[in-house]
TIDORO-599834 format. One record per residue: x, y, z of N, C-alpha, C in turn; residue in one letter. Coordinates in steps of 0.02 Angstrom, whole numbers, padded with zeros to 5 digits, always signed. Layout:
BEGIN
XYZXYZXYZA...
This chain:
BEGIN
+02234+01214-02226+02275+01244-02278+02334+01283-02248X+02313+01308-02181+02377+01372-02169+02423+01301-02135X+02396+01237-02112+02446+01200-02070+02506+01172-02144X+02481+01152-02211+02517+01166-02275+02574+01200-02293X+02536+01290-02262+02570+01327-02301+02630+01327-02249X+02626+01322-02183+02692+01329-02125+02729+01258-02148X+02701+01195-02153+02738+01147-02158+02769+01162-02220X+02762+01197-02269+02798+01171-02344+02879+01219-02301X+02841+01293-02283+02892+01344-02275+02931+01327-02220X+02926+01263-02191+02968+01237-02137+03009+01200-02153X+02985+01149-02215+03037+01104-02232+03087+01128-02292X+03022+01185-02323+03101+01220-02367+03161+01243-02337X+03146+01290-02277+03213+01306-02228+03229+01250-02203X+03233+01218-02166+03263+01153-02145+03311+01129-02186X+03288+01114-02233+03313+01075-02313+03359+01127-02314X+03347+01180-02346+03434+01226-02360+03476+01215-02298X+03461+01257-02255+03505+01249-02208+03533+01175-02165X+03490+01143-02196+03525+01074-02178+03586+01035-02225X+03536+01061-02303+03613+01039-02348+03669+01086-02329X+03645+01133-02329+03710+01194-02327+03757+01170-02274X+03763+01151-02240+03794+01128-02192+03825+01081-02194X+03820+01023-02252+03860+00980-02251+03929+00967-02259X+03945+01015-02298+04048+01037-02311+04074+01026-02240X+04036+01044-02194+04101+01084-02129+04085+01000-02082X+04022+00952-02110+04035+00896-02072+04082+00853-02089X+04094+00773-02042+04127+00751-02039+04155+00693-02120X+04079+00691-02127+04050+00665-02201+04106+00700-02252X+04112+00749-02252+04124+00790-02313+04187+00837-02297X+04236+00809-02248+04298+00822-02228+04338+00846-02263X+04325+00800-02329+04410+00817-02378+04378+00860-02419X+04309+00890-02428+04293+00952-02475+04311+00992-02438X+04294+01000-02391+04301+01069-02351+04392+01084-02364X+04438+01015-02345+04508+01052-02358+04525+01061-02423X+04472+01048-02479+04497+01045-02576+04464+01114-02560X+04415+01137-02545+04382+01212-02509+04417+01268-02505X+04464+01238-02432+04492+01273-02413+04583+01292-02445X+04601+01228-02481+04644+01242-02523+04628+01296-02585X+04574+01286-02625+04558+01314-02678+04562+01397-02656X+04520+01416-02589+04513+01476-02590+04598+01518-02548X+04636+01474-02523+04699+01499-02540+04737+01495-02589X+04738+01446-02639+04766+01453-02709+04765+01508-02745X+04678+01535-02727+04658+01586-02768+04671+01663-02731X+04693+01682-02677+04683+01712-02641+04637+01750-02623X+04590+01712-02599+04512+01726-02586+04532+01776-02515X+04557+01714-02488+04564+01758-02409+04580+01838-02415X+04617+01850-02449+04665+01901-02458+04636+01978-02481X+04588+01975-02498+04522+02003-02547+04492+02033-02492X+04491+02114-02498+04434+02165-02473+04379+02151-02513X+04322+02145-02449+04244+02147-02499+04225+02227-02516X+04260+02260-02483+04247+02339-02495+04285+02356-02565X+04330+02310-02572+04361+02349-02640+04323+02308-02691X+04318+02252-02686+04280+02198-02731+04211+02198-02723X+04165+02233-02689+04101+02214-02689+04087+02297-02744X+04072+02311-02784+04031+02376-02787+03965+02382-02835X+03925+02442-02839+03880+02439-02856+03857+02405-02936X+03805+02381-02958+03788+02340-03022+03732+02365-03050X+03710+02385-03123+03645+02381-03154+03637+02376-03218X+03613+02355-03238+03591+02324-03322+03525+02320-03337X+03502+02270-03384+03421+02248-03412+03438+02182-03381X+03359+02157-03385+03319+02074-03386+03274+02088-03428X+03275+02030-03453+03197+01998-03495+03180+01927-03474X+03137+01906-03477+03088+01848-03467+03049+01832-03496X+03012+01771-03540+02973+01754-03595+02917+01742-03528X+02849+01721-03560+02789+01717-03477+02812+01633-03475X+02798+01630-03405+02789+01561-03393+02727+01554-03340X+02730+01502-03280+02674+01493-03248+02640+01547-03223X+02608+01586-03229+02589+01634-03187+02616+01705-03195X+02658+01693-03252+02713+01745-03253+02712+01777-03329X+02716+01844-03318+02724+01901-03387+02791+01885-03450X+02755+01905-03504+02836+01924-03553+02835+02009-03518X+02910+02013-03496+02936+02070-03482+03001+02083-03488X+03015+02143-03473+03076+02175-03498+03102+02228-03460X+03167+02246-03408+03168+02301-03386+03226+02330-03360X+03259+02375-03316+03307+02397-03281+03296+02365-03193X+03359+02354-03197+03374+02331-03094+03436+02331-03095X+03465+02329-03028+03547+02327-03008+03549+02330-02936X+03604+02313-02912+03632+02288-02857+03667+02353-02818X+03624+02371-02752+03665+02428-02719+03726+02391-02649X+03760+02394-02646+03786+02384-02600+03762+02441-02528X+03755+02428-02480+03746+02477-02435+03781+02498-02373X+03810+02433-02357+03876+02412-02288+03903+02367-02305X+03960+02376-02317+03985+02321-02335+04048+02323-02264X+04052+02256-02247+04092+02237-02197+04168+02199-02212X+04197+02158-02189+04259+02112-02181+04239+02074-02211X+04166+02037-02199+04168+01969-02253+04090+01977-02245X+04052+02053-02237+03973+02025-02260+03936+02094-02291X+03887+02080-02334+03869+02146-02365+03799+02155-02370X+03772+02199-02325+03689+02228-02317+03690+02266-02394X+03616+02267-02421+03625+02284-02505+03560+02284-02504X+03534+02318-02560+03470+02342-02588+03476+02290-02670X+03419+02266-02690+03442+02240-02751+03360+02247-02757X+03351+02290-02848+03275+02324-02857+03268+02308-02910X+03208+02299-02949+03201+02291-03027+03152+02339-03047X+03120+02364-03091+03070+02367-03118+03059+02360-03185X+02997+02313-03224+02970+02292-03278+02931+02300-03311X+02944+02324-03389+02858+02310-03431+02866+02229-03454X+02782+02238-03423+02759+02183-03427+02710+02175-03509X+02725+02130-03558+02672+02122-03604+02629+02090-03613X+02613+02086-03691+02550+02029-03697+02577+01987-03697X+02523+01908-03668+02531+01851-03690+02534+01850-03767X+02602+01786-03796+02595+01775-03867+02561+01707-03899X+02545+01744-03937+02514+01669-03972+02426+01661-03932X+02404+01689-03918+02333+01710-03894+02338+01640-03843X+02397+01641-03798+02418+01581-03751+02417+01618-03703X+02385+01597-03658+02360+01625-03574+02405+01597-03544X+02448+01647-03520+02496+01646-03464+02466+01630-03369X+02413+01649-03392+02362+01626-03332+02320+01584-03304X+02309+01544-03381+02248+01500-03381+02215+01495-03433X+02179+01543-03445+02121+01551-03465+02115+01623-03491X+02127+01690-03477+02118+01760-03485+02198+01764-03517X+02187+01803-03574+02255+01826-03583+02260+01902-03565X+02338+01895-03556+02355+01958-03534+02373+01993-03586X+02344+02070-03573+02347+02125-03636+02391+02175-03594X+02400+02223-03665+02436+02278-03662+02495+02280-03610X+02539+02345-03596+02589+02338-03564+02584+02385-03503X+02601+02352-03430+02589+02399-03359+02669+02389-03345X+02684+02429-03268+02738+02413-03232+02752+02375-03191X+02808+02342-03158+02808+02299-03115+02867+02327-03075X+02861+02305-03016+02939+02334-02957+02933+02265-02923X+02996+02282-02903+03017+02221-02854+03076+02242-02843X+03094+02230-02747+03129+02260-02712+03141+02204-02656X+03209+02209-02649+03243+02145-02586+03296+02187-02548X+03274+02194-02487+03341+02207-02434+03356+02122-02412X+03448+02129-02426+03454+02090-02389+03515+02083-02367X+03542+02033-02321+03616+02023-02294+03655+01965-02305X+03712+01956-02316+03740+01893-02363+03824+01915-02333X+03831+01866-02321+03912+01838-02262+03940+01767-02288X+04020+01787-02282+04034+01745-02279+04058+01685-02261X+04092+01612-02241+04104+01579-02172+04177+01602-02159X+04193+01564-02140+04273+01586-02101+04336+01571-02150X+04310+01511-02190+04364+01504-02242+04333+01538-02307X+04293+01562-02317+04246+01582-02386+04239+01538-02436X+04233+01478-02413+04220+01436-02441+04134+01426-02452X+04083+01462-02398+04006+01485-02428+03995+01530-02406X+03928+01561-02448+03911+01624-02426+03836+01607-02416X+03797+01636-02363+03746+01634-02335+03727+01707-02353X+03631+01716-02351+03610+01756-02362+03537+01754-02354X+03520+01818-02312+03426+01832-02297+03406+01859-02331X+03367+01872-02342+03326+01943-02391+03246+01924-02378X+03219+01991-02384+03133+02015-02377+03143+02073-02443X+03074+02080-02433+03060+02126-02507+02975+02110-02520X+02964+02152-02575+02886+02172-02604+02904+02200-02658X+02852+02148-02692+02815+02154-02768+02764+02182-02786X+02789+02232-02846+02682+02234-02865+02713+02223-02923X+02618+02206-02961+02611+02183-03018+02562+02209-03040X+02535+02263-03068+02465+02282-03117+02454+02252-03187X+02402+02214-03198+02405+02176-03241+02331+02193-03295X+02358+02213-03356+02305+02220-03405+02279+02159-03429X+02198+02138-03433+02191+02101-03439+02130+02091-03525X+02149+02048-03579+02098+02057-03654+02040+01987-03653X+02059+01963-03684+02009+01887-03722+02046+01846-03682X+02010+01781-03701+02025+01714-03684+02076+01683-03737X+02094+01624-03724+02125+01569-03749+02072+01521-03756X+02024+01503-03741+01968+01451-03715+01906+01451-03792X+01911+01530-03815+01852+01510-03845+01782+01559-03821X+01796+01555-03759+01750+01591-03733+01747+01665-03727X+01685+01698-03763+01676+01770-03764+01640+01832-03706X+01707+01853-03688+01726+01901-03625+01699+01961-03636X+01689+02006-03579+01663+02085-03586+01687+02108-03513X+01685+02175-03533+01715+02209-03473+01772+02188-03443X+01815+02179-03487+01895+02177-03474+01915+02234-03429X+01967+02220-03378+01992+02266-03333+02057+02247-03313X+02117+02325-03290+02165+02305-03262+02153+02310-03192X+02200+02266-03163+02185+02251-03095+02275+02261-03078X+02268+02260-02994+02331+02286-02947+02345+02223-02906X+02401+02188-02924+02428+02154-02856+02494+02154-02816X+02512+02127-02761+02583+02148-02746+02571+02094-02661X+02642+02102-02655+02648+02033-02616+02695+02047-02577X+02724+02010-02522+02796+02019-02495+02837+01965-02497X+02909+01954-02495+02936+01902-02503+02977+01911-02433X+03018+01832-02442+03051+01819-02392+03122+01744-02407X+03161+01750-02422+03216+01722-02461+03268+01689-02397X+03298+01633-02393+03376+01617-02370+03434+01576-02404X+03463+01601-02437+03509+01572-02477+03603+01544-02453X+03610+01493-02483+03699+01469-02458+03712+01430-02533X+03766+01459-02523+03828+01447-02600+03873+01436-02582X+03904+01392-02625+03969+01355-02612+04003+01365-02696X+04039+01328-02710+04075+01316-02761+04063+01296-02831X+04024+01229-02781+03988+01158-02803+03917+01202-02803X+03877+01190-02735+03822+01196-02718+03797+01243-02715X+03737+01257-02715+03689+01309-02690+03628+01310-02673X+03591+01318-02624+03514+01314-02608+03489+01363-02591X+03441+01371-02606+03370+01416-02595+03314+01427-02581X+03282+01449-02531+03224+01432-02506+03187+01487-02500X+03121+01490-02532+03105+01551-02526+03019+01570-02521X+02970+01626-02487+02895+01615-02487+02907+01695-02514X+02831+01680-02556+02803+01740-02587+02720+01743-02547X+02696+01787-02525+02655+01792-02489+02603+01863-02506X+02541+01848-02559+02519+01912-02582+02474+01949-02514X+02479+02012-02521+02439+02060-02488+02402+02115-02524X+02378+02123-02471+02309+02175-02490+02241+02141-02545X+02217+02157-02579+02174+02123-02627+02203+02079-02657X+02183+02016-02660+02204+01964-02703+02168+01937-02751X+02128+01972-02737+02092+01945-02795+02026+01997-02821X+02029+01974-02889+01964+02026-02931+01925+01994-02992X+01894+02023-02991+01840+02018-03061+01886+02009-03128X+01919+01978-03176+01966+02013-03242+01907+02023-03300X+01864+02003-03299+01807+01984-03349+01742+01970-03344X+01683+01971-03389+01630+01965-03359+01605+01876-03330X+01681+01804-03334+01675+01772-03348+01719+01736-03293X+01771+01764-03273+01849+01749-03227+01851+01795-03199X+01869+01775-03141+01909+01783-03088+01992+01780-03094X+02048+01825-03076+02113+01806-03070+02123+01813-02992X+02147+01755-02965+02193+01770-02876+02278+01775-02897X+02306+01813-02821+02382+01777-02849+02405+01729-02802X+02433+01683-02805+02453+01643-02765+02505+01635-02724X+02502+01616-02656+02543+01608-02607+02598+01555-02647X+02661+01561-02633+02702+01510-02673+02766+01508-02625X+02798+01433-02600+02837+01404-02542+02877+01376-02591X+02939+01376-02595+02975+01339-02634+03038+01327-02597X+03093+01278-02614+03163+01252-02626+03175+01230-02666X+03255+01263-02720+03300+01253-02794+03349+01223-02715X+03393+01170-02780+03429+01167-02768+03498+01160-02829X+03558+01177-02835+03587+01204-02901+03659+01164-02881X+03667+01148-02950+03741+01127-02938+03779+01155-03028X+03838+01179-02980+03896+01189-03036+03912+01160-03061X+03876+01132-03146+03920+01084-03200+04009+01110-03206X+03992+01174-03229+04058+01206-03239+04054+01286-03207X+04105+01315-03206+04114+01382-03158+04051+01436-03201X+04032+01400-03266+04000+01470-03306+03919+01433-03328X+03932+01355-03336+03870+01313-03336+03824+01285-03276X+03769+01301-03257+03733+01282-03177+03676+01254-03212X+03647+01213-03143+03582+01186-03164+03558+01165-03082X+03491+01187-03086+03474+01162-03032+03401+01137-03033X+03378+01113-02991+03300+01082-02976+03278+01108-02905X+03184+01102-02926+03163+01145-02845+03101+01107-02855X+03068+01106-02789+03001+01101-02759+02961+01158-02737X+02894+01168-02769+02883+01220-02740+02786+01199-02723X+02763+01242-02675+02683+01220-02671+02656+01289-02660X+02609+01291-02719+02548+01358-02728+02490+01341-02693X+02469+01412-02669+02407+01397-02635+02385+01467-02641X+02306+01478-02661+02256+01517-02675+02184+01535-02649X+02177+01596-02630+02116+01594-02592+02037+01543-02634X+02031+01528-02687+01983+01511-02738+02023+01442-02727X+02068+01431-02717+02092+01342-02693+02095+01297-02778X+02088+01343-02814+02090+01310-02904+02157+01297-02908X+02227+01314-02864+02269+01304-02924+02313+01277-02852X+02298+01260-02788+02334+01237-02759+02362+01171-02746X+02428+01169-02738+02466+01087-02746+02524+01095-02754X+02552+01044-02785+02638+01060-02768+02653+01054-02850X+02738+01076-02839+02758+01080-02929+02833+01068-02942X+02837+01074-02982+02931+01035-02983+02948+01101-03054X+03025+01130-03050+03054+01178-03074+03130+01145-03093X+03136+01141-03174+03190+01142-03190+03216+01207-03206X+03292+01200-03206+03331+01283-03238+03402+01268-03261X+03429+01293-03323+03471+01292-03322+03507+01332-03349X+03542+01359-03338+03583+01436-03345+03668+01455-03358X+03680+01495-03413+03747+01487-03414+03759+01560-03451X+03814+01579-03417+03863+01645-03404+03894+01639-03478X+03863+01671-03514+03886+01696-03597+03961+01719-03599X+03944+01788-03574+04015+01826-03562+04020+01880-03492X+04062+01916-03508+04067+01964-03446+03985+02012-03422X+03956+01958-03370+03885+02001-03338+03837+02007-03383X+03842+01936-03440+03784+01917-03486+03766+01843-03450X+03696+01827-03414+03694+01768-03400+03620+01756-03454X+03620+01694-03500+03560+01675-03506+03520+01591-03482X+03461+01606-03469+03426+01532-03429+03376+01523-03452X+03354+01445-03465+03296+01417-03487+03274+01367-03405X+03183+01358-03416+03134+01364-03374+03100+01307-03387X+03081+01255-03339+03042+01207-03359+02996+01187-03307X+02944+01199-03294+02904+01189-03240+02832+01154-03255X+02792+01126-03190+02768+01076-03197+02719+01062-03162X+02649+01095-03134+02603+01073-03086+02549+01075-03123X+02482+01038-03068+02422+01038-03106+02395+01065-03140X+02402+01155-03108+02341+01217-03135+02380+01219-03195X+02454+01247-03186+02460+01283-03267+02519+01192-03303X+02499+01150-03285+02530+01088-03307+02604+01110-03328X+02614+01102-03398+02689+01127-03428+02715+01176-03444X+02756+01210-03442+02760+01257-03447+02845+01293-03459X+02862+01315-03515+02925+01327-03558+02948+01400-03539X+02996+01425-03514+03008+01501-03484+03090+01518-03546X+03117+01565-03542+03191+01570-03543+03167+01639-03532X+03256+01664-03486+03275+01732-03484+03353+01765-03492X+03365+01813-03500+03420+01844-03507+03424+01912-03464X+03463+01919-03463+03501+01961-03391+03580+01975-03400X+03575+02063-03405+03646+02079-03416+03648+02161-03361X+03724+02136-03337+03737+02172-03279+03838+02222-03304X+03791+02289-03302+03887+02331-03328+03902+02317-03240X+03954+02325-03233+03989+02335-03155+04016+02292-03148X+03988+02216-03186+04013+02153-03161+04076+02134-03199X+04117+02092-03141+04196+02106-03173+04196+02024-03200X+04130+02013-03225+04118+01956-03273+04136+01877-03230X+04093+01839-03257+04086+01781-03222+04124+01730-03243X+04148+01745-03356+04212+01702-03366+04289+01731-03322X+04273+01748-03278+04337+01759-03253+04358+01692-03206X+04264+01662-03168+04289+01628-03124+04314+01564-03154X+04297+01538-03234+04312+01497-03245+04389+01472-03258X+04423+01538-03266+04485+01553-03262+04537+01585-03199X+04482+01551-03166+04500+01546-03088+04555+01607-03053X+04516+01658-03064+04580+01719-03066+04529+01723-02981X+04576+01772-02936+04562+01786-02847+04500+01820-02865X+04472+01821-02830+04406+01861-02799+04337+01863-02859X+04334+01783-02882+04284+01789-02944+04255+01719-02945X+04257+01697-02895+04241+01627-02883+04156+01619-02866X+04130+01564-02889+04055+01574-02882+04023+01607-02831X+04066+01593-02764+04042+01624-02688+04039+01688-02689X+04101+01707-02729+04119+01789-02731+04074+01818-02770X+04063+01784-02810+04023+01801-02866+03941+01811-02827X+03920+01778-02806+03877+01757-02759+03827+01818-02713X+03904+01872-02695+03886+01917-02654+03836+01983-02680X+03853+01959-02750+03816+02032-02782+03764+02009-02841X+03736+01935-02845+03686+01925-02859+03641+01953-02863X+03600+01936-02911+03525+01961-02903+03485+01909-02875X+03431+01930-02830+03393+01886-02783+03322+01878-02840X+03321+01788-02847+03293+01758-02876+03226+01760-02853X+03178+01723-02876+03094+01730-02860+03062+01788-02846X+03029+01825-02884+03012+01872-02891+02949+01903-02912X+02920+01863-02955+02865+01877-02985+02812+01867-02961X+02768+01920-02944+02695+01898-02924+02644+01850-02966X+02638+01786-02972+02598+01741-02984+02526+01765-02989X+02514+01749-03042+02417+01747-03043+02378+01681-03075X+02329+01680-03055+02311+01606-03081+02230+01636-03100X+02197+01621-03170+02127+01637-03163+02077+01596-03164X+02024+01595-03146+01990+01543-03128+01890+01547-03161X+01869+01525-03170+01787+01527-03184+01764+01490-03134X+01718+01556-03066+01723+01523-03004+01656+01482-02994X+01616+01481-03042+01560+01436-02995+01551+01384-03067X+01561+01316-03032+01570+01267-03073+01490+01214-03076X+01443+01277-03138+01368+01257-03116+01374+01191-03158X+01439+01160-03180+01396+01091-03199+01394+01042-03133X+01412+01051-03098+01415+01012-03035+01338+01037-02974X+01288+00994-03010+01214+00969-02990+01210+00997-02907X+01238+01026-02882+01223+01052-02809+01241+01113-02810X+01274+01128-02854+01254+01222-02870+01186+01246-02892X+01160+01205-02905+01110+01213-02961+01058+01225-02917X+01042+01166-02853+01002+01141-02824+01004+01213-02775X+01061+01205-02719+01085+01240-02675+01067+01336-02667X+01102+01349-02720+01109+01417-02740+01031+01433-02729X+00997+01426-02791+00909+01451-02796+00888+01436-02732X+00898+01385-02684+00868+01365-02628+00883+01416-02572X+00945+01452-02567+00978+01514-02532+00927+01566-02550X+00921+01566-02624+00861+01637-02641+00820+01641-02647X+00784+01570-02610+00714+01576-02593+00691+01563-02520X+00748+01561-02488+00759+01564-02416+00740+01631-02399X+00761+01691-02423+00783+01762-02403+00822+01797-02449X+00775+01806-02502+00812+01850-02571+00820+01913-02525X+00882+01942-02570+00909+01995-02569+00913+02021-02501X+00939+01992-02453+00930+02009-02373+01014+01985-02348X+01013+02010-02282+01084+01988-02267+01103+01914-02246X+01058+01898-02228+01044+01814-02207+01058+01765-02288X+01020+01808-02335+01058+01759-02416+01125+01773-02414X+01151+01830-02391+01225+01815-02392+01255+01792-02359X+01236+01780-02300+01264+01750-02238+01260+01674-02251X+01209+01660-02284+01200+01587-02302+01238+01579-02354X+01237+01612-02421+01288+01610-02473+01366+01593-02433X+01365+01615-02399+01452+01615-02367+01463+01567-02332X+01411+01542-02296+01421+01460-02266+01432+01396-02309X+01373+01419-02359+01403+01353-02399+01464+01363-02426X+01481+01438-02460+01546+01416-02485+01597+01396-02478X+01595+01406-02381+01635+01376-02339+01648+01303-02336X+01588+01293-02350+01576+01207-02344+01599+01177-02411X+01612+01215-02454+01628+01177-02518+01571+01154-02551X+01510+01165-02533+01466+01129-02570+01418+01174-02622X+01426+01257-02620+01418+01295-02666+01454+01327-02667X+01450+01393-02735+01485+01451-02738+01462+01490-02775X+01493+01561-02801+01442+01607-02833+01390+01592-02891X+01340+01605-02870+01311+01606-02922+01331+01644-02998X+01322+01615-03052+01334+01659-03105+01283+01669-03186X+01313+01700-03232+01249+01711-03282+01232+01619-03285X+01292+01614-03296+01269+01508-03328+01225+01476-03282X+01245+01484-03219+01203+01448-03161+01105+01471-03197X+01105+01552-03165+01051+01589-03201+01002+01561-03232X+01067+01544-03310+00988+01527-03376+00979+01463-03356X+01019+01401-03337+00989+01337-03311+00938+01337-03242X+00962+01383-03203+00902+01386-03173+00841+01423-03186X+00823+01449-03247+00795+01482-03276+00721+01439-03305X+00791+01406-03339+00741+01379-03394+00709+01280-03347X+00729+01283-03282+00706+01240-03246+00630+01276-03222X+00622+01326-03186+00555+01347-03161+00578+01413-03173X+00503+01434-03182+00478+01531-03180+00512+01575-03113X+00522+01512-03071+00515+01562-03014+00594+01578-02995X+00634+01528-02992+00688+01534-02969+00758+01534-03002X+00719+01573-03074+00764+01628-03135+00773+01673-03083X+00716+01714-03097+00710+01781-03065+00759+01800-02980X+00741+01737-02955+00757+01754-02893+00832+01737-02866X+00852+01691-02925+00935+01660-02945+00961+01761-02951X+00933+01799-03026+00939+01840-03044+00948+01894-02983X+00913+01876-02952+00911+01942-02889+00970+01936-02848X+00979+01872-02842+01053+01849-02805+01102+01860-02839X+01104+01872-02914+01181+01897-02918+01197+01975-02933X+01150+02007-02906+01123+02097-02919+01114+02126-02852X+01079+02070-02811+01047+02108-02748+01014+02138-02749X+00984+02160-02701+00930+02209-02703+00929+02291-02733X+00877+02309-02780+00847+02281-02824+00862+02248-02860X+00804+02210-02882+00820+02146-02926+00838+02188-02982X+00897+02150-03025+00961+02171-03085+00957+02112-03136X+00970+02143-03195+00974+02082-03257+00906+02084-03282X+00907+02085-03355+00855+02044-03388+00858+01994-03417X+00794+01961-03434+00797+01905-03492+00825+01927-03534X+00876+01862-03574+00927+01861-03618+00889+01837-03688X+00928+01843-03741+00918+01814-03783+00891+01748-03791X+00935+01690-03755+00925+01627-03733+00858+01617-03686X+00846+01673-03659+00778+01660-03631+00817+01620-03550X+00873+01644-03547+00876+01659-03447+00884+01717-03430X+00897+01724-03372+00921+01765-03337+00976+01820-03314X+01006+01853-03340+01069+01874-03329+01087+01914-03273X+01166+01941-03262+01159+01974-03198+01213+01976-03185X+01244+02010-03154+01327+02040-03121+01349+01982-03080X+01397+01959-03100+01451+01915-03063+01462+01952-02986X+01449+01924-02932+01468+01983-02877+01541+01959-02848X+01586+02035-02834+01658+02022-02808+01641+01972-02759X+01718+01970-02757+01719+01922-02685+01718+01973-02614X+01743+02043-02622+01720+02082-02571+01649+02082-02555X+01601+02071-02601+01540+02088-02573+01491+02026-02530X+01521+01973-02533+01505+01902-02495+01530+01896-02429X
């Protein structure tokens, strides 16, 4: 999996910086001088980034999409050094995050309740080439996300709902042109990734590798397409996914964009957002091709895209599959409640061929023999044996974290 996660994040960089590069080859000769004409027509050259770069802040909103909150919030663009032709900058958000609508799980399966905060923060550095005809750009940064969590979408009836804490770090390289633009970028969660949301699911957040790539219909209309591949410690939602977007500059530092995305775990999935910035000396300017407002220019005081900490939830032990069934009870009659059942619990799960035991596993193994209810039961409590007979006449018993395995 980690040889995956380096190869995706290898060929996303590659890929930008390989298209990005194509203007100044031999291929693509006469753009570079329609390039380099345009940005003397306009007098690009001519343009202090110190007088033209300055500080930006407004709202965003976002409807949920894969993995992702309805939210709403304040961010803006600090400039911090700005140079001859490059500008080190702080660019920060923070968001309330709400409920899922329409009792539609933004996650899966668990919908998300009530409203928490969210931050997200990018240092980064962004230059431009010699004719300013593109602008290149790094950025790092960290996300958190605390996420309230209610009911299902499924049907299925939950208890002990909880909010949970996640947060991640990023890592971004971006090049813009006129025409073009690419982006390549990894989100990488830390610290706990995962928790209990219910007496029923599990939520992880997921590692996520991507490349957009965007082209200018018109100076105020864009659209671009990306590849991206998720990957999760619980391995439920990992694989690759395809991202449409398309986005267009209303008026002065009003941009709004719609979202179309596409992988196994959360299949289809419909986004739009809006985003308005005071400071900005407006983006119909570039279409009216006035000096120092050209997409590149424009470019420098962006807000840095991908952002959101991803969660995916999952129902981790899949007892209809006849070797949980078998497996599990056979661990807790090896060496109930001892460190060796856990030590063994953790091998197989390694192996893929079990995983936690849970209440469901329980009453089927329950109502198979007398003996290895009880001792199923002891395995998901530990020592002392935890849970009583249910209604149904199994077993019940605490889902155990994934810290405690």
């Amino acid at each position: 999996m980690q040889y995956f996660k380096r190869l995706s994040l290898s060929l996303a960089s590659t890929a930008a910086l390989t298209l990005a590069s194509i203007p100044f080859g031999a291929a693509r000769a006469d753009d570079t001088k329609v390039a380099q004409g345009t940005a003397a027509d306009l007098g690009v050259m001519s343009i202090s980034l110190k007088d033209a770069i300055k500080p930006n802040f407004g709202f965003q909103g976002a409807l949920q999409g894969a993995g992702t909150p309805n939210q709403a919030g304040i961010g803006g663009f600090l400039p911090l050094v700005t140079g001859d032709n490059s500008v080190f900058f702080l660019d920060a958000q923070a968001n309330a995050n709400f409920a899922d609508f329409n009792n539609y799980s933004s996650i899966i399966n668990t919908t998300v309740a009530g409203t928490t905060i969210s931050t997200s923060s990018r240092l980064g550095y962004r230059w431009l080439n010699s004719d300013r005809s593109w602008m290149f750009g790094v950025n790092a940064g960290y996300d958190s996300r605390p996420m309230a969590t209610g009911g299902t979408d499924t049907g299925v009836n939950v208890s002990n709902s909880s909010t949970v804490f996640y947060q991640q770090v990023a890592a971004g390289l971006e090049a813009v042109s006129n025409t073009w633009n690419f982006n390549a970028y990894a989100l990488v969660p830390v610290g706990t990734k995962e928790y209990r949301l219910n007496s029923n699911y599990f939520g992880g957040a997921l590692d996520t590798y991507g490349l957009d790539v965007g082209y200018s219909i018109t100076p105020d209309f864009k659209a671009s397409v990306g590849y991206y591949y998720q990957d999760g410690d619980s391995n439920t939602a990992d694989g690759s996914g395809v991202l449409g977007r398309l986005a267009y500059n209303i008026s002065n530092g009003l941009t709004a964009g719609v979202n179309l995305s596409y992988d196994q775990a959360y299949e289809t999935r419909f986004s739009a957002d809006l985003k308005y910035r005071f400071g900005v000396n407006g983006n119909k300017i570039a279409s009216e091709k006035k000096a120092g407002q050209t997409p590149v220019m424009q470019a420098l005081t962006d807000s840095v895209k991908h952002r959101d900490v991803k969660i995916h939830d999952f129902f981790w032990d899949d007892w209809e599959n006849p070797l949980n069934v078998f497996v599990n009870p056979l661990i807790a009659l090896i060496a109930p409640g001892t460190a060796v059942e856990m030590q063994l619990l953790n091998f197989v799960r390694g192996t893929g061929i079990g995983s936690y035991v849970n209440r469901e596993s329980a009453e089927y193994i329950a109502s198979c023999t007398i003996i290895a209810g009880p001792l199923a039961c002891l395995l998901l409590g530990g020592a002392p044996l935890q849970g009583n007979r249910n209604a149904n006449g199994g077993w019940g018993g605490r889902l155990p974290d994934p810290g405690e395995l």
